[in-house]
Backbone bond lengths (Angstrom), bond angles and torsions (degrees), N, CA, C in turn:
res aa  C-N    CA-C-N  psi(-1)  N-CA   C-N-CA  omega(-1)  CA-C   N-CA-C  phi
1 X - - - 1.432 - - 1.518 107.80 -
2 X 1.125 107.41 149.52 1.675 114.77 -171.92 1.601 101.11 -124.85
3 X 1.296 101.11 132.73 1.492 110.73 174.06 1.849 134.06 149.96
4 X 1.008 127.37 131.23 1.468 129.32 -164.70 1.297 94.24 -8.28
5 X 1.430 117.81 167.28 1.113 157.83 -134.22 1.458 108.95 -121.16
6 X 1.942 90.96 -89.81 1.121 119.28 156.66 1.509 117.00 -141.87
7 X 2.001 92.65 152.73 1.431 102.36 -157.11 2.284 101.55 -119.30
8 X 0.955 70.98 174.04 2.231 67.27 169.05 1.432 99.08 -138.26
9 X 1.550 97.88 135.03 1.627 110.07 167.20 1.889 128.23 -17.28
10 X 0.824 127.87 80.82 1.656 128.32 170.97 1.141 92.96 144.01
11 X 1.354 151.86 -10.47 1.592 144.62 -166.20 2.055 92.66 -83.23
12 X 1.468 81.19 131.02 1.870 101.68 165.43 1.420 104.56 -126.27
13 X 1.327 104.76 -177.14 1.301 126.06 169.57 1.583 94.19 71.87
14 X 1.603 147.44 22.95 0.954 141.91 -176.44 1.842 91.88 -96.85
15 X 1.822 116.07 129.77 0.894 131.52 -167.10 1.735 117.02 -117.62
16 X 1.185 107.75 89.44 1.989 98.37 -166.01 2.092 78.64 -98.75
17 X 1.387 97.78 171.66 1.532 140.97 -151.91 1.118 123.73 -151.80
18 X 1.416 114.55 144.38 1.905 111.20 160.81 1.853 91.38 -135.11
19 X 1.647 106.91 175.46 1.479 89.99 179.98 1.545 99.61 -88.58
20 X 1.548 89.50 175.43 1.653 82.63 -173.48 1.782 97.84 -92.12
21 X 1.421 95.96 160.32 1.527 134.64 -169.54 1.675 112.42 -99.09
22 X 1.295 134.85 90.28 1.299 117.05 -165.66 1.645 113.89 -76.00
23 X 1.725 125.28 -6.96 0.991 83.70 176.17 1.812 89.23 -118.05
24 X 1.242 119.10 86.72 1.282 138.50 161.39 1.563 95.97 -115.77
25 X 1.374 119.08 171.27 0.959 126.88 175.16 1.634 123.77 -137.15
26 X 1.823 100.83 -3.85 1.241 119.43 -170.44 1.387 102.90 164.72
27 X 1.763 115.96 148.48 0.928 121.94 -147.57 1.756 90.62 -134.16
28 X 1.519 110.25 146.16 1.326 105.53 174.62 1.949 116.57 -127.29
29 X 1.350 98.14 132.33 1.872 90.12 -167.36 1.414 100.40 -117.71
30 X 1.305 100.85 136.09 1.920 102.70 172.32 1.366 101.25 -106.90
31 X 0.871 143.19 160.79 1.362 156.03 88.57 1.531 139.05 -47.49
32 X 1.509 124.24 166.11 1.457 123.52 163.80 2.064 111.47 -87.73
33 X 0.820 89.62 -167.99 1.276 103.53 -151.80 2.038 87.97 -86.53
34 X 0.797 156.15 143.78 1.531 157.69 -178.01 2.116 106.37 68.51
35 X 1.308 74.52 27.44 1.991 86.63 174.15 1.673 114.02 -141.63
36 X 0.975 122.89 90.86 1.544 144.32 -166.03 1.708 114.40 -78.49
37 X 1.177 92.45 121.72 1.831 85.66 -173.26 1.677 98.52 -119.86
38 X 1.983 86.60 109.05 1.906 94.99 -161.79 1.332 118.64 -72.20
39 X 1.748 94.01 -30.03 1.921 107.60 -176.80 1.611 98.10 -156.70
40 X 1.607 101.24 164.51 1.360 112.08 -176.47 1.334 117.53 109.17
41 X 1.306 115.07 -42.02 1.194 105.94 -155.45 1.946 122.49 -60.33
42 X 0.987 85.40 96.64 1.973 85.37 166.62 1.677 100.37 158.35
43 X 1.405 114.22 -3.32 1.323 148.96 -176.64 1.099 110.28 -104.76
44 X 1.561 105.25 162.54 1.769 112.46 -162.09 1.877 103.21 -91.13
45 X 1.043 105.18 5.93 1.874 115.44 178.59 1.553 101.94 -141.75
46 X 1.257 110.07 155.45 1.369 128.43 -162.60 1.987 104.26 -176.25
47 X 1.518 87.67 127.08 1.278 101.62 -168.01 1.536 111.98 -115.23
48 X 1.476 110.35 117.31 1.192 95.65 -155.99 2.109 107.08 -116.75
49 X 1.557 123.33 170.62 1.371 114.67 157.18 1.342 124.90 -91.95
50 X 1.583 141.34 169.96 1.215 122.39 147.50 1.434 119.92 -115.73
51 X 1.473 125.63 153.72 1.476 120.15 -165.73 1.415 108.10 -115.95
52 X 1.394 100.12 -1.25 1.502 90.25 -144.69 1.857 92.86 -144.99
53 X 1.230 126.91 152.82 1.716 131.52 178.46 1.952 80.83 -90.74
54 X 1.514 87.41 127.64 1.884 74.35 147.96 1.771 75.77 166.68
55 X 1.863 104.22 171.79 1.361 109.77 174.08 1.562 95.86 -78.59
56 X 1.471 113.53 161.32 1.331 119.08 160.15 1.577 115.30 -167.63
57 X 1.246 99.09 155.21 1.648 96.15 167.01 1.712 125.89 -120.85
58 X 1.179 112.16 161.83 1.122 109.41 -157.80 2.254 92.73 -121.57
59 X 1.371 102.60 126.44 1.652 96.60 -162.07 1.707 90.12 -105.49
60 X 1.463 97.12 -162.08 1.307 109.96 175.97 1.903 106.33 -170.95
């Protein structure tokens, strides 16, 4: 997966990735709870906000 590191509370437009998989057909991303996933989701990129200070991970 490709994507920041580390982020600080109010930053958007932060975009993590995996490569794409051709025989996937759709991709599913969770987040934690103060981590917003604005677009992408079902796609191999997903761009997400953060609301909140805290560790977290972002799956797929």
């Amino acid at each position: 997966m490709s994507g920041p590191f580390a982020v600080c509370p109010g930053q958007s437009g932060l975009v993590f990735s995996v490569p794409a998989n051709s025989g996937l057909s759709s991709y599913t991303w969770t987040a934690p709870s103060g981590v917003t996933i604005t677009s992408g989701q079902g796609t191999n990129s997903v761009t997400v906000s953060v609301a909140l200070a805290l560790t977290w991970e972002v799956c797929v």
